[in-house]
C-alpha positions as CSV (number, residue, x, y, z in Angstrom):
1,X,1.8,-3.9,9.2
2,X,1.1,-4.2,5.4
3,X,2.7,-6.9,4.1
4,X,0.4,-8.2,1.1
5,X,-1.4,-5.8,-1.5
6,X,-3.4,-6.0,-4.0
7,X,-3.7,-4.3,-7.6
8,X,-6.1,-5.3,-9.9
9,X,-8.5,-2.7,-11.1
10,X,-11.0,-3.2,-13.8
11,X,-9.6,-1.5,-17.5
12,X,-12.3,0.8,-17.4
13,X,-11.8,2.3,-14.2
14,X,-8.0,2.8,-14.8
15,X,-8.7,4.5,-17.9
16,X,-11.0,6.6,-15.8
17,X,-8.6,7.7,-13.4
18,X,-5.5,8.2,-15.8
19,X,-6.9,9.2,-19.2
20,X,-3.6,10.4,-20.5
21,X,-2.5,6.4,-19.9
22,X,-2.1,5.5,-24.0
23,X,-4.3,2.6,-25.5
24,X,-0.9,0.5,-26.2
25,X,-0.1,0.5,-22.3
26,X,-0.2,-2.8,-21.2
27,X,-0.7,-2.2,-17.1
28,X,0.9,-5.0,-14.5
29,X,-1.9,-6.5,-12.8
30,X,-1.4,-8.5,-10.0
31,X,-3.7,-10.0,-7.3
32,X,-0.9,-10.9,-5.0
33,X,1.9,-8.4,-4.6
34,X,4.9,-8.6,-1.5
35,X,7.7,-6.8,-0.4
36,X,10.2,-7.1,-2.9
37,X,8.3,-6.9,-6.1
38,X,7.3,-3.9,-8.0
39,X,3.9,-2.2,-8.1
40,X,2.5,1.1,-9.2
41,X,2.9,4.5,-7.0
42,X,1.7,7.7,-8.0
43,X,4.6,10.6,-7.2
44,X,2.9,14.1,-8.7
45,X,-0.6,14.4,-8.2
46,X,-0.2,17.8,-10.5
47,X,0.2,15.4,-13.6
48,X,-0.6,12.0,-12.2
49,X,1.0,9.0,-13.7
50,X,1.9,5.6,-12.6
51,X,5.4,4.7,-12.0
52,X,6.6,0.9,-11.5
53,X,8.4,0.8,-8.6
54,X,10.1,-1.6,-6.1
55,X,8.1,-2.4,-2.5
56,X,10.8,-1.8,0.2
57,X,12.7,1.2,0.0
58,X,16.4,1.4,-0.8
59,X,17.6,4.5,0.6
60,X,19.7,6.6,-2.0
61,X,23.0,6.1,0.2
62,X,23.0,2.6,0.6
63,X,26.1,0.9,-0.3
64,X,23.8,-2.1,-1.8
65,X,20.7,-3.2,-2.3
66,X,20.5,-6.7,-0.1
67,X,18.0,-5.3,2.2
68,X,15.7,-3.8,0.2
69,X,12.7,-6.1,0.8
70,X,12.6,-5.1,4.6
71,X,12.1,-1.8,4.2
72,X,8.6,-1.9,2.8
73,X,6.5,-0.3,5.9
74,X,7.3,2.8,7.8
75,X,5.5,3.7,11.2
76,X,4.2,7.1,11.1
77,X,5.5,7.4,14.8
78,X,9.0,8.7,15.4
79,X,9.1,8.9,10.9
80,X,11.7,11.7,11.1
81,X,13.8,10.0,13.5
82,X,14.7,7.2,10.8
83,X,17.4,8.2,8.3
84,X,16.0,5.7,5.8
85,X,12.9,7.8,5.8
86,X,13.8,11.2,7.3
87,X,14.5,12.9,3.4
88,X,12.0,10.2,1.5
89,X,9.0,11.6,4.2
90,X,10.2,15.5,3.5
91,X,10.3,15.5,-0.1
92,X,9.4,12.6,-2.0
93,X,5.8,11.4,-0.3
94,X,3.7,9.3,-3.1
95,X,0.5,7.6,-3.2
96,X,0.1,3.7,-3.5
97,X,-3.0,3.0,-5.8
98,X,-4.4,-0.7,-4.4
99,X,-7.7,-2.3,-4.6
100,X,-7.5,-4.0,-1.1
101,X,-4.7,-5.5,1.0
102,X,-4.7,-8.7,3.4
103,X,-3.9,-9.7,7.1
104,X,-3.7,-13.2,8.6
105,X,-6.3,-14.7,11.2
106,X,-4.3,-17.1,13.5
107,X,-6.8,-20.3,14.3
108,X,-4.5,-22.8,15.8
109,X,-1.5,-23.9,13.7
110,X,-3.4,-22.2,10.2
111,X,-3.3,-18.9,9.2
112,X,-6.6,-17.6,7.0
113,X,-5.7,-14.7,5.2
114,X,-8.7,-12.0,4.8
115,X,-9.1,-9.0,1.9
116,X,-9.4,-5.3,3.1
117,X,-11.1,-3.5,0.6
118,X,-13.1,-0.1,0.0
119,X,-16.9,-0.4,-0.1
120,X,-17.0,2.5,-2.3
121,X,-15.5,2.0,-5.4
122,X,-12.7,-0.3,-6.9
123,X,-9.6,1.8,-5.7
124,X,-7.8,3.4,-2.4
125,X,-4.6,5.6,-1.8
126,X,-2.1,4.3,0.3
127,X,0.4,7.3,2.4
128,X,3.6,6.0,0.7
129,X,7.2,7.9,0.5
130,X,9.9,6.3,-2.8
131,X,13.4,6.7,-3.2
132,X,16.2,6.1,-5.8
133,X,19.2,4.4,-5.4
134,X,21.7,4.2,-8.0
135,X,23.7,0.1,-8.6
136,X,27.1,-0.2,-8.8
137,X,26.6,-0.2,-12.4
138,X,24.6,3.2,-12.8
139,X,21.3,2.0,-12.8
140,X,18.5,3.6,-11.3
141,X,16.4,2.0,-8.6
142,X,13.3,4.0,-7.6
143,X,11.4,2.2,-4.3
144,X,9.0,2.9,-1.8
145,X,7.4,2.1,1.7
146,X,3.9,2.1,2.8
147,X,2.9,4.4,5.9
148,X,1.2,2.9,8.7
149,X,-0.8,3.6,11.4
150,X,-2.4,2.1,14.5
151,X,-5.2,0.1,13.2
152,X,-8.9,0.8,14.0
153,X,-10.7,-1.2,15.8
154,X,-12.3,-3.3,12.4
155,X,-9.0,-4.3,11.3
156,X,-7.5,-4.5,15.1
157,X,-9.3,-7.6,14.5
158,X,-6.4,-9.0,12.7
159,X,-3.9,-6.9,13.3
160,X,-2.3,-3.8,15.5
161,X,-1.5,-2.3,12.6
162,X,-2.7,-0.8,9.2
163,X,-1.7,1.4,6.1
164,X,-2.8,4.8,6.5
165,X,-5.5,5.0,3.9
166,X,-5.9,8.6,2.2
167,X,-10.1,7.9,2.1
168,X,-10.9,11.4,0.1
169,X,-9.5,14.2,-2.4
170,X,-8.6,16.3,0.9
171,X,-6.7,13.6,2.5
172,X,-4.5,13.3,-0.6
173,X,-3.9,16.7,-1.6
174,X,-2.6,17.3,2.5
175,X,-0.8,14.3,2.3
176,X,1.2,15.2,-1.0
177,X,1.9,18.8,0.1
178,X,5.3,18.8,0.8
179,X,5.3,22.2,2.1
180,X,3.3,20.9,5.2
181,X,5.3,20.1,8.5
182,X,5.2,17.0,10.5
183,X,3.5,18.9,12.8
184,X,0.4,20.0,10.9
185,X,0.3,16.6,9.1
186,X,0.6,15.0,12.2
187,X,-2.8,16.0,13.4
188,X,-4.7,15.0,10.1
189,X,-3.0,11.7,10.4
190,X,-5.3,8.6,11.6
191,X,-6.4,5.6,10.7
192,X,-9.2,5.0,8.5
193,X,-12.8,5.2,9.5
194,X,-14.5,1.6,10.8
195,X,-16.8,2.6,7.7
196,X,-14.5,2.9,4.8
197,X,-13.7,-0.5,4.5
198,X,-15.0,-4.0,4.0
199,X,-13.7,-6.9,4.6
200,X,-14.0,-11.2,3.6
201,X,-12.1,-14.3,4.3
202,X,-10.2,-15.1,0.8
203,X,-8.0,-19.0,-0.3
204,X,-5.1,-19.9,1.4
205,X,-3.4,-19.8,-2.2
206,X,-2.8,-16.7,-1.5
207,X,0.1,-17.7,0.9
208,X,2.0,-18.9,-2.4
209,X,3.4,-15.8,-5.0
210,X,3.3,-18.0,-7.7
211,X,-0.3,-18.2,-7.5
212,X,-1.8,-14.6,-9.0
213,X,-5.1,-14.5,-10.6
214,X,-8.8,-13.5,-9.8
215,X,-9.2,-16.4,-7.6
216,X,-7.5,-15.2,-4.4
217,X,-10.0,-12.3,-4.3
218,X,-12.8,-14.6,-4.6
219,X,-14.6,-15.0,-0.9
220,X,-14.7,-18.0,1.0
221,X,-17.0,-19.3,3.7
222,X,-16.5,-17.9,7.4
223,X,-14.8,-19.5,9.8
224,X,-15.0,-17.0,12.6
225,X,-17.9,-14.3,12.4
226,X,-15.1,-11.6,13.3
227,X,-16.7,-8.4,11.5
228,X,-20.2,-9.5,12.5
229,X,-21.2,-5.8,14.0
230,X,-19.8,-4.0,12.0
């Protein structure tokens, strides 16, 4: 599962990866992002920009919107068998830019929550799918859903489960090719390498969503020397 994500690049590397962004753009960073709110997702990788969009996907026939915070991951297993994301997966496959995003260690009756992040470099793709709904009233609602995957055996650690993390250019481009079946994109599919990511214990303040600054990706002191040989 990914249930918590993070976005907060530094300025410089933003500006880096989307040079056509203008000066005057004032980007939505967040630290502490859940289903439910809106984040950035990249949906042509031919002229990249970021659109805001809502996490948990509102299919476009839905007769309402009241579930759209459940929505927000997909399993990669049995995708096509899903009308919510049958279409979404076929056509309209996007990218989720995030610095890192966080499981839960169960100790007892407390829950430590930890950061996943990339050791090279301040960003990492997310497999995503969007789609848009329409209100009652007209109005557009574009949404998406994060892939995952069986996770590997670093973040099996916390959890069973994982986003599938596009870790090169390769990855991406294969991922975002819509002209590629289920069953060629099936075999590329995994989850990412025990190398590609690192990992700390970060506050408990990071349980709360009106709590979103630098602070919850600030490291604190082991309490279980999970990650030890890796």
């Amino acid at each position: 599962m990914c249930g918590r994500i993070s976005f907060a690049p530094s300025e410089k590397k933003i500006r880096q990866l989307f040079p056509q962004l203008n000066k005057q753009d004032q980007l939505k960073i967040s630290y502490n992002i859940a289903p439910s709110q809106h984040t950035y997702i990249i949906k042509d990788i031919q002229e990249p920009a970021l659109d805001y969009c809502l996490w948990g996907l509102i299919p476009s026939w839905a007769k309402d919107s009241k579930k759209n915070g459940l929505n927000f991951n997909a399993r990669i297993e049995g995708i096509l068998s899903k009308p919510t994301f049958r279409v979404p997966f076929r056509k309209q496959r996007c990218l989720v830019p995030v610095d890192s995003f966080y499981e839960w260690r169960q100790v007892d009756k407390d829950k430590f929550p930890y950061r996943f992040y990339p050791k090279q470099g301040e960003i990492m793709y997310l497999a995503g799918i969007w789609d848009e709904w329409k209100s009652p009233n007209g109005y557009p609602v574009q949404s998406f859903s994060i892939i995952t995957v069986p996770a590997n055996k670093f973040v099996s650690k916390l959890h069973d489960r994982m986003p599938y993390i596009l870790e090169d250019e390769q990855a991406v481009q294969h991922w975002m090719d819509k002209s590629i079946s289920m069953e060629d994109l099936g075999e590329k599919i995994q989850s990412a390498s025990e190398q590609f990511l690192g990992c700390y214990r970060v506050s408990k303040q990071l349980n709360y969503l009106n709590i979103n600054d630098a602070s919850l990706h600030k490291q604190e002191p082991e309490i279980l020397d999970l990650f030890s040989q890796f």
